[in-house]
C-alpha positions as CSV (number, residue, x, y, z in Angstrom):
1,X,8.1,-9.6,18.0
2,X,5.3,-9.7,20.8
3,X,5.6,-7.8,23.8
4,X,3.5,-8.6,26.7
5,X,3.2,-5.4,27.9
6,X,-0.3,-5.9,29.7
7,X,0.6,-9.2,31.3
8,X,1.9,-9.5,35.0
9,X,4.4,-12.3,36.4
10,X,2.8,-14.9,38.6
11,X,4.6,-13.9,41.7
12,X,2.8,-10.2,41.0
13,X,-0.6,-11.9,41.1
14,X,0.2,-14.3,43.9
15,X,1.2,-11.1,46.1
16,X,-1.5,-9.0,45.1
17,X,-4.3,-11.7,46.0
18,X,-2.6,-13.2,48.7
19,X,-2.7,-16.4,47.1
20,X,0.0,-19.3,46.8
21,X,1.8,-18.8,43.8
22,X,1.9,-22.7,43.3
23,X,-2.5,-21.9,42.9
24,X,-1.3,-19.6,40.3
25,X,0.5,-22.1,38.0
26,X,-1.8,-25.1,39.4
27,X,-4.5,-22.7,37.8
28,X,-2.8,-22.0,34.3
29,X,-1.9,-25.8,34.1
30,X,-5.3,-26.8,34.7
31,X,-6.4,-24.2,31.9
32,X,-8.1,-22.0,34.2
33,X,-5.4,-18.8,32.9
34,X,-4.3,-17.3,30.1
35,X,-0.7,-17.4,30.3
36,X,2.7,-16.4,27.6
37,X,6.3,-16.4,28.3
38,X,8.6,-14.0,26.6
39,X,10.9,-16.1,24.5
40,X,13.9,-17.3,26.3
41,X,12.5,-16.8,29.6
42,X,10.8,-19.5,32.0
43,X,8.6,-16.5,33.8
44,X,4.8,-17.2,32.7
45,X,2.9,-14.2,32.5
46,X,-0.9,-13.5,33.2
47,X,-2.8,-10.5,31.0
48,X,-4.9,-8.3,33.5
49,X,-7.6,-7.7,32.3
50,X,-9.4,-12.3,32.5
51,X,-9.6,-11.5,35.6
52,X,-12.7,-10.0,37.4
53,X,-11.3,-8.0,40.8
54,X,-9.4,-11.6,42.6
55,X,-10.9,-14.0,39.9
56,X,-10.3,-15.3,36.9
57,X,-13.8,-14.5,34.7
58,X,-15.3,-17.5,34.2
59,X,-14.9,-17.4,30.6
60,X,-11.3,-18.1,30.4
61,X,-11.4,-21.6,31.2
62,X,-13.8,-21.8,27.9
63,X,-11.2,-19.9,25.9
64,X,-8.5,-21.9,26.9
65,X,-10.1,-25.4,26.0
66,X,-11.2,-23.8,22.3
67,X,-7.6,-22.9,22.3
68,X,-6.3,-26.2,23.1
69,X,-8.9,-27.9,20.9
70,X,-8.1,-25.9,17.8
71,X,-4.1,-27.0,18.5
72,X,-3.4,-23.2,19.5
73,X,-0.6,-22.7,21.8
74,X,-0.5,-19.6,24.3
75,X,1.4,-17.3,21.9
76,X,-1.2,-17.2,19.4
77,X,-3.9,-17.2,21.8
78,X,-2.7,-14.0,23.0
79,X,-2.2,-12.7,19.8
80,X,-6.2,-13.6,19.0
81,X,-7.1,-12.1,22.2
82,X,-5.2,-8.8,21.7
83,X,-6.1,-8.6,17.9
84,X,-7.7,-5.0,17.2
85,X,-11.3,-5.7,16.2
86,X,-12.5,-4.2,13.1
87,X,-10.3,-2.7,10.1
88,X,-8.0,-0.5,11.5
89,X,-10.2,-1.4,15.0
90,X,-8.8,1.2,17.9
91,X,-10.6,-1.5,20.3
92,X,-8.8,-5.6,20.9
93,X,-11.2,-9.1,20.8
94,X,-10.6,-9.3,24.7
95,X,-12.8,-6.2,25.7
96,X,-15.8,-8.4,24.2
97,X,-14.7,-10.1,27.4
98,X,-15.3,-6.6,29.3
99,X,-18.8,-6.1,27.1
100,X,-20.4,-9.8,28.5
101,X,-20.3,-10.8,25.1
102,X,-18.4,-14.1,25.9
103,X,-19.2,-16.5,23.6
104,X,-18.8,-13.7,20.3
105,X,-14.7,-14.6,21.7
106,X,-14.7,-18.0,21.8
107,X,-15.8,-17.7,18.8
108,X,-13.1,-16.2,17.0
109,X,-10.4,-18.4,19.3
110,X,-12.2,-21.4,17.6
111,X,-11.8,-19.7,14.2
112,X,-8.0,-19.6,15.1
């Protein structure tokens, strides 16, 4: 089973930035977030580490649509995204994110 372990609930992020939490789910409706619920539960949660200090990096919204185009829901996005890179890889596809080397992840979301 997945655990989300490095994701935050909305209501964390909405305190944090002092933003409405309503922009938070407006945000990952409109594909702008990468968001996964634990199964069961109706709490979306947010991984840290799209975001860049108060913002979502820029990329996400690009990750997102190549998820949604390849018929990916947000489960197996996340799993892509927190894949270890490499055989045996101690490193996960998201820290491309980290490296500016963007479009090497959307990439590997549009190879599903």
């Amino acid at each position: 089973m997945v655990t989300y372990e490095d994701c935050l609930p909305g209501t964390w992020l909405a305190s944090r930035f002092a933003i409405d939490p309503f922009l938070i789910d407006a945000m990952r409706r409109d594909g702008e977030l990468v968001a996964v619920r634990e199964p069961g539960s109706t709490e979306w949660l947010y991984p840290g580490w799209q975001f860049d200090g108060r913002s979502p990096r820029p990329v996400i919204a690009r990750i997102v649509k190549a998820a949604q185009e390849k018929g990916l829901d947000e489960s197996r996005l996340y799993t892509i995204l927190t894949a270890p890179l490499g055989l045996g890889g101690e490193r996960q596809v998201y820290e491309l994110l980290l490296e500016g080397r963007e479009d090497d992840v959307v990439e590997l979301v549009r190879a599903g």
